[in-house]
C-alpha positions as CSV (number, residue, x, y, z in Angstrom):
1,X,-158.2,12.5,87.4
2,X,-160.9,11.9,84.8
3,X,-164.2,13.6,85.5
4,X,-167.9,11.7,85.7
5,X,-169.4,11.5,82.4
6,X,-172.6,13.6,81.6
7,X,-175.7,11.6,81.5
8,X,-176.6,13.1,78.2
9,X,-173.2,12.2,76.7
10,X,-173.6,9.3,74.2
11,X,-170.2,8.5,72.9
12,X,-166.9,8.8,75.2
13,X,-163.8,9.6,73.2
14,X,-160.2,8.8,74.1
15,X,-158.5,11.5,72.5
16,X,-154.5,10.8,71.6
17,X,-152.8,13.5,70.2
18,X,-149.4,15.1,70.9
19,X,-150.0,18.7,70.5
20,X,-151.3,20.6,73.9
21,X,-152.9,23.5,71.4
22,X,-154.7,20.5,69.1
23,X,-155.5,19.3,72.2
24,X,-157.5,22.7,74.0
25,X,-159.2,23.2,70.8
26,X,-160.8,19.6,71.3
27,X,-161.7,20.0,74.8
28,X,-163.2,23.5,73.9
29,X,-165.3,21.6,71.0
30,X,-166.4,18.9,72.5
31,X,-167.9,21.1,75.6
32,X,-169.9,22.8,73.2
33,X,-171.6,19.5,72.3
34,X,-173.4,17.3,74.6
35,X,-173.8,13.9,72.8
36,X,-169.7,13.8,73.3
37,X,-167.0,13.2,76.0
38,X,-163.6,13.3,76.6
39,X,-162.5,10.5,78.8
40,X,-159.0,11.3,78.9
41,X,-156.4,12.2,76.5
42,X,-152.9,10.6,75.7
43,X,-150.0,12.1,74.1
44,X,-147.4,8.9,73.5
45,X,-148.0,5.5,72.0
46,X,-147.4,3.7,75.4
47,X,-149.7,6.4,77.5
48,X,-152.7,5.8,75.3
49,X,-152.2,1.7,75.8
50,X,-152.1,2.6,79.2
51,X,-154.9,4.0,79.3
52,X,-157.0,1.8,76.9
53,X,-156.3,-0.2,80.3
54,X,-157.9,2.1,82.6
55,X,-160.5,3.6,80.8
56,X,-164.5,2.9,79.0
57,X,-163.9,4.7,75.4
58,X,-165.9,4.1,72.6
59,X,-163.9,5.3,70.4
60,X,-160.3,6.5,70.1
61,X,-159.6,9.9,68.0
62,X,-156.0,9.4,67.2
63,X,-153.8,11.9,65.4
64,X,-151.3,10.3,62.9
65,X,-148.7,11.5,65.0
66,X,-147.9,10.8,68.8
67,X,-144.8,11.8,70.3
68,X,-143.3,8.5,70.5
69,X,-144.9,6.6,67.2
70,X,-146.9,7.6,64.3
71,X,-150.4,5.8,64.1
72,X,-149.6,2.7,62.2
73,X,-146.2,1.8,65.1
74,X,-149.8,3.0,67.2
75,X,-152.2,0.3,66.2
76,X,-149.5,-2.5,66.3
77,X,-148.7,-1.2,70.0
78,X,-152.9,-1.4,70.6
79,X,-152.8,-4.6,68.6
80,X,-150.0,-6.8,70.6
81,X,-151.7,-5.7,73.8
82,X,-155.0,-7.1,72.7
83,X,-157.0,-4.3,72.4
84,X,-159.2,-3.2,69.6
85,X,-161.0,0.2,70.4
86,X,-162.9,1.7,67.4
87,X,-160.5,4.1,66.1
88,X,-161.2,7.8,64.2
89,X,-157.9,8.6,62.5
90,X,-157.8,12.9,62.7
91,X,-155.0,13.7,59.8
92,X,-153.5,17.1,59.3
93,X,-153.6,16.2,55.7
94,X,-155.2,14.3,53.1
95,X,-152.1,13.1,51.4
96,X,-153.0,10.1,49.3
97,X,-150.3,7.7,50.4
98,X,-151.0,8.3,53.8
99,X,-155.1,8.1,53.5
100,X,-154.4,4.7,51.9
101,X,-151.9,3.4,54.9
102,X,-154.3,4.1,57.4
103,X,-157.7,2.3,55.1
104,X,-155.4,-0.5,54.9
105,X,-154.7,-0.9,58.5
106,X,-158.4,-1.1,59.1
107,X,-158.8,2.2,60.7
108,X,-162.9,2.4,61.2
109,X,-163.2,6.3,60.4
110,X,-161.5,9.3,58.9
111,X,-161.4,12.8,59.7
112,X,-159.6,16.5,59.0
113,X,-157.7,19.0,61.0
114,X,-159.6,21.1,58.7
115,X,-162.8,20.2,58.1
116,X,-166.0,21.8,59.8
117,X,-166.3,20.2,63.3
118,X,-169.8,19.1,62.6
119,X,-168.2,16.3,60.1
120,X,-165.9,15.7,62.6
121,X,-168.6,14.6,65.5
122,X,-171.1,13.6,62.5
123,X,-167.6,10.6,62.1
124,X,-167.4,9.4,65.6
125,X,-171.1,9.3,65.4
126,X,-170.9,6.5,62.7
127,X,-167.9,4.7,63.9
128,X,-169.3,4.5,67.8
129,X,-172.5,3.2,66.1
130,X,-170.6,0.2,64.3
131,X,-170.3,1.7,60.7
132,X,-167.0,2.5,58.8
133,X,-166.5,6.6,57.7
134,X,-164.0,6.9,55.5
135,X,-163.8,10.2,52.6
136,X,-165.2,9.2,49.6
137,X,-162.0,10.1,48.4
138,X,-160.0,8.0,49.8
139,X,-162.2,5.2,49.1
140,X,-162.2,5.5,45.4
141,X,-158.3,5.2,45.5
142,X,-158.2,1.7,47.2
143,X,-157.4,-1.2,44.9
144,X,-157.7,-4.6,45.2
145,X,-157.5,-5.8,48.7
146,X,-153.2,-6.3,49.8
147,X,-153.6,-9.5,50.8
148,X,-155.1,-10.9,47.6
149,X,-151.7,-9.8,46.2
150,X,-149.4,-11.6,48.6
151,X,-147.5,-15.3,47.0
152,X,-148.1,-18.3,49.3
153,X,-144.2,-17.5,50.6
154,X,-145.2,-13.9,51.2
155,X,-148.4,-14.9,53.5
156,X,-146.2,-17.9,55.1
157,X,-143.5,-15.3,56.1
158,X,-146.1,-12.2,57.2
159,X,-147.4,-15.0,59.2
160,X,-143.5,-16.0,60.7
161,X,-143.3,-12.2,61.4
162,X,-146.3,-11.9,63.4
163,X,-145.0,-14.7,65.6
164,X,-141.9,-12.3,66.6
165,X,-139.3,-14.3,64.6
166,X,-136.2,-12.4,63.3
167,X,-135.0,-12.9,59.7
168,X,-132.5,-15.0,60.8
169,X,-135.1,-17.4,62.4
170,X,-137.2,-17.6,59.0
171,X,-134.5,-18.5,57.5
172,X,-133.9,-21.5,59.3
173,X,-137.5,-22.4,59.2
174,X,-137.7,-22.0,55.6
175,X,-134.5,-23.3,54.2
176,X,-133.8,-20.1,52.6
177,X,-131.2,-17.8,52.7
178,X,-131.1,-14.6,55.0
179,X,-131.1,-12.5,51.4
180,X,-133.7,-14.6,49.9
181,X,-136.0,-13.3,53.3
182,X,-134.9,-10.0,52.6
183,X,-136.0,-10.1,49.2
184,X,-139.7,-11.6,50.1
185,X,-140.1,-8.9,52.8
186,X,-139.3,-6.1,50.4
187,X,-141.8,-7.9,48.1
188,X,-144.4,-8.0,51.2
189,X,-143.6,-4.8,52.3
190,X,-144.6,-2.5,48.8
191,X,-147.3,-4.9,48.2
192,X,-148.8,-4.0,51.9
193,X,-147.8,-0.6,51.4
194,X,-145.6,-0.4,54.4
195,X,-142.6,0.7,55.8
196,X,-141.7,-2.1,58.4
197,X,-142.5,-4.7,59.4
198,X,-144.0,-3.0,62.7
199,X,-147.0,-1.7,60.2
200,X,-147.3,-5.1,58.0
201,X,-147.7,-7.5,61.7
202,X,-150.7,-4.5,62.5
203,X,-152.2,-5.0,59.0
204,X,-151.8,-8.7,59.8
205,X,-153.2,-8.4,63.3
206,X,-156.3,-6.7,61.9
207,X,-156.6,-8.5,59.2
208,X,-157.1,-11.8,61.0
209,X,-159.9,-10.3,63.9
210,X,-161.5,-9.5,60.9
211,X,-161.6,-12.4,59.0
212,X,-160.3,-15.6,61.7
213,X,-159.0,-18.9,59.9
């Protein structure tokens, strides 16, 4: 049962993360400071959509790996369901490739395992308040925006994918071959920086609240 939220408390955090022990070291954080809560915590993909449902966050500290899905399978899972919490990414590492996955899927702020706690609560500050916290870091490695790169065939079949259809199905639509598909989606795929297509329909998904036709 989740407990009544201090008065003083200013920002109520939804904490997702699969480790118990990550988990206790949270809880005894965040009882140290006042302007923070925990509303609940999650530890699978499909526990935390659950309880998006159930609920008032204002913001989402997710670890880049659940139990059941890393963070980008995550935000597609949040994204079908229609929700779209302000989300903290809290990475055991500052790998490059995987500080530029999560920028690209929109994720509103950044933060370390290992960095001081202060910049840690100083991050879902920001993000609660509306503003995006991301490493300078990371920022300076982010090209040109993905979708500026995609062809019109690449954006028309990102599109088909978003809709649920199978390769088979875009096929048909488009009068190309299954191969020919194949071949775009690779194409879409490196382009997006992505493994699946799981992680380019959330890019999508994020892309379009952000910027509706």
């Amino acid at each position: 049962m989740v407990s009544s939220v201090p008065q003083e408390a200013v920002g109520r955090v939804l904490i997702a993360e699969r480790n118990p022990l990550v988990i206790a070291a949270l809880r005894g954080l965040f009882s140290e400071n006042a302007r923070f809560f925990i509303v609940d915590t999650a530890r699978t993909s499909a526990e935390l959509c659950e309880k998006l449902a159930l609920v008032e966050a204002d913001c989402v500290l997710l670890s880049w790996q659940l139990e059941d899905a890393d963070a980008p399978d995550v935000l597609a899972d949040i994204g079908r369901l229609g929700f779209d919490p302000k989300i903290v990414l809290f990475a055991d590492t500052n790998n490059p490739a995987v500080v530029n996955e999560t920028i690209r899927l929109g994720v509103n702020g950044l933060c370390y395992h290992f960095e001081d706690p202060e910049i840690l609560f100083a991050t879902l500050t920001a993000v609660i308040k509306g503003r995006i916290c991301i490493p300078y870091t990371a920022l300076s490695k982010i090209s040109n925006p993905p979708f500026q790169q995609l062809t019109a065939r690449e954006t028309e079949l990102l599109g088909m994918l978003a809709n649920g259809w199978s390769n088979t199905q875009i096929a048909s639509r488009t009068g190309i071959s299954e191969n020919t598909v194949k071949y775009h989606l690779k194409n879409l795929y490196d382009k997006l920086e992505v493994r699946n297509r799981a992680m380019a329909v959330a890019i999508y998904a994020k892309e379009r609240r952000r910027n509706p036709a």
